[in-house]
Each structure stands twice: as C-alpha cells, then as structure tokens.
N, C-alpha and C positions, 0 to 999 in steps of 0.2 A: 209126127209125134211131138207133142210139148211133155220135154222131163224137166220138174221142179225139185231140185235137190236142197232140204231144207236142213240145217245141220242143228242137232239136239241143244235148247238152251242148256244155263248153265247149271254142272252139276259137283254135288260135293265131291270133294279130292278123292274120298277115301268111303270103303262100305266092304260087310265081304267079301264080296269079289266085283271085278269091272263091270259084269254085269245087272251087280245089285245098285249100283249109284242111284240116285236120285237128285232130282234136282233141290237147288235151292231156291229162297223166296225170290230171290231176285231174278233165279230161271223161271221160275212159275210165270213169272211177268213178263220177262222177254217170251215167251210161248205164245202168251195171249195177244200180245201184240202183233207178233208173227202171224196167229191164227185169225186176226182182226182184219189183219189185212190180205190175208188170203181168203176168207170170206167171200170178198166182196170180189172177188177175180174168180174162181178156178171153176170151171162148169162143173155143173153138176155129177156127171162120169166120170169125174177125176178119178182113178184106181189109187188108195193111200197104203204105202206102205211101209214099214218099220223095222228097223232092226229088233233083234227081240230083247235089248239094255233095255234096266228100268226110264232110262232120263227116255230113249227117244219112243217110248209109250205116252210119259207123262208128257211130251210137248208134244204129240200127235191127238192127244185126250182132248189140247187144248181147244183142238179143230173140229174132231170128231170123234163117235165112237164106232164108227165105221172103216175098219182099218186093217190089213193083213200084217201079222207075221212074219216077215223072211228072213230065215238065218244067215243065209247066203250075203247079206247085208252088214252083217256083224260086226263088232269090233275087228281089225286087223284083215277084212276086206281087201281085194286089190280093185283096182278100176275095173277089169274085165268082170271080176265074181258081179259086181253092181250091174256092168251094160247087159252081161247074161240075164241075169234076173225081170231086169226092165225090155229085151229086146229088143235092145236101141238096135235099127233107127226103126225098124216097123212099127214095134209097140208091143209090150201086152194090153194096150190098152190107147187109145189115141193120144190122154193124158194121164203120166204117172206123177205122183208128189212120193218123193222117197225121204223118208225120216232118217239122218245116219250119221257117219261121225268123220271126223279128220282120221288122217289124210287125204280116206279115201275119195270124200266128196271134191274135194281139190285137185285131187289127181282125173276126177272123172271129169269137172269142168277145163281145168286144162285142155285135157286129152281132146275131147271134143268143140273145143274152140281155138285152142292153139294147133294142135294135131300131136302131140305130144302128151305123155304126165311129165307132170313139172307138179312142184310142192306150192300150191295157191293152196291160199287160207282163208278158209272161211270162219265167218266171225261167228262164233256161240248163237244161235236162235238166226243166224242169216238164210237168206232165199235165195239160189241161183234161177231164175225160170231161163231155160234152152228151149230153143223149138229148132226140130230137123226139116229141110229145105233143099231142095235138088235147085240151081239154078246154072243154065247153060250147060248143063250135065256135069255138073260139081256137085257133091254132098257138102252141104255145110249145116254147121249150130250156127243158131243166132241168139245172140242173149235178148229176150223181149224182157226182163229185168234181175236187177239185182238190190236186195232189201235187204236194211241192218235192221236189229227188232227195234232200235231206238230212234231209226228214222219213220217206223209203220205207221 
C-alpha cells in the first residue's frame, strides 16, 4: 500500500467554525502546486480522500473532483482514527492520498516511520508519500517522497 498524506494549504485564522475555514490566495497556490505535482505521479486508482473542513475540500479540488468524504479524518483525529480509515497496511485501496490536518498527519508519519507518534510537522500544502514493505519479515514505511508546495 502507497499512503500519501497531503496536509491542507494555507487557511484563513478565523470563519465560523474550524470547519468553515477556507483557504487563502496564497493556499489556493500552494494547492495547485501540490496538485501539479501530484499529477504527474499518482496512478490513476489512487482512492482521494478528505477530511470534511472547507480548506482540505478546496486543496483536494485542486487535484480532483473525484474524491470521498471521511469524517473519521477530521479535525482533532488521532493517528489510529486516520490508519482505521486508510487500513493501513493492507489498504482500502492499494493507493490512498488523504487530505488532513496537523497534528494528526505528523503523528501518522512518525508513527509509521519512526514506530512511534511523535509531533513532526508538516508544512501547509506538504506531501508525505509512504509505501508499506515487508522486508526479511519486517514491516516497514518507506518515504518514496517528501514535497513542500514551493519546491513542486
């Protein structure tokens, strides 16, 4: 299973509630860049899916309009609600791209490549790609990349 954890560009402070945020021009651009360069990578079967916040619709829009739903993703997420959702390491899907938010996506790449959550921060509109790998009968993540939107 390849899971790409894509964390929502940037969004205004303030809306009425966390979930109504939206982003700004400047996230609009980190999105599309993001989605530029994911493009040109993610096979076509990728399963996309989103927390239900306005920002990580609108940076998922960026990419596609083919996209699910999951609440389970949410703001205030733990690492496990996210691996449940995605059934890490089998899959729901061979490849998932999860649109979501801090902590929790830090805490999921940690987890999965440290063996721990530990608080790693991902950068506004960043890309973690993990791919799950048995080797010598070990599970391991391997980071096959890491994108800032301003390096895509």
């Amino acid at each position: 299973m390849n899971l790409i954890l894509w964390r929502h560009a940037e969004a205004e402070e303030f809306a009425s509630t966390d979930l109504a945020r939206q982003l700004t021009s400047r996230g609009r651009k980190q999105a599309q860049a993001a989605a530029k360069w994911l493009r040109h990578r993610l096979p076509s079967d990728t399963l996309m899916l989103a927390s239900p916040a306005a920002r990580t619709v609108q940076t998922v829009e960026a990419l596609t309009d083919q996209y699910r739903i999951v609440k389970e993703i949410a703001p205030g997420a733990n690492a496990g609600d996210l691996l449940a959702a995605v059934d890490w390491p089998t899959g729901v899907a061979r490849h998932v791209l999860v649109v979501g938010h801090q902590p929790t996506l830090g805490l999921v790449a940690s987890q999965l490549v440290a063996g721990t959550p530990k608080a790693w921060s991902i950068k506004k509109g960043g890309v973690w790609w993990l791919e799950y790998r048995e080797q010598q009968d070990e599970a391991q993540a391997v980071i096959r990349a890491v994108i800032s939107p301003d390096l895509a």
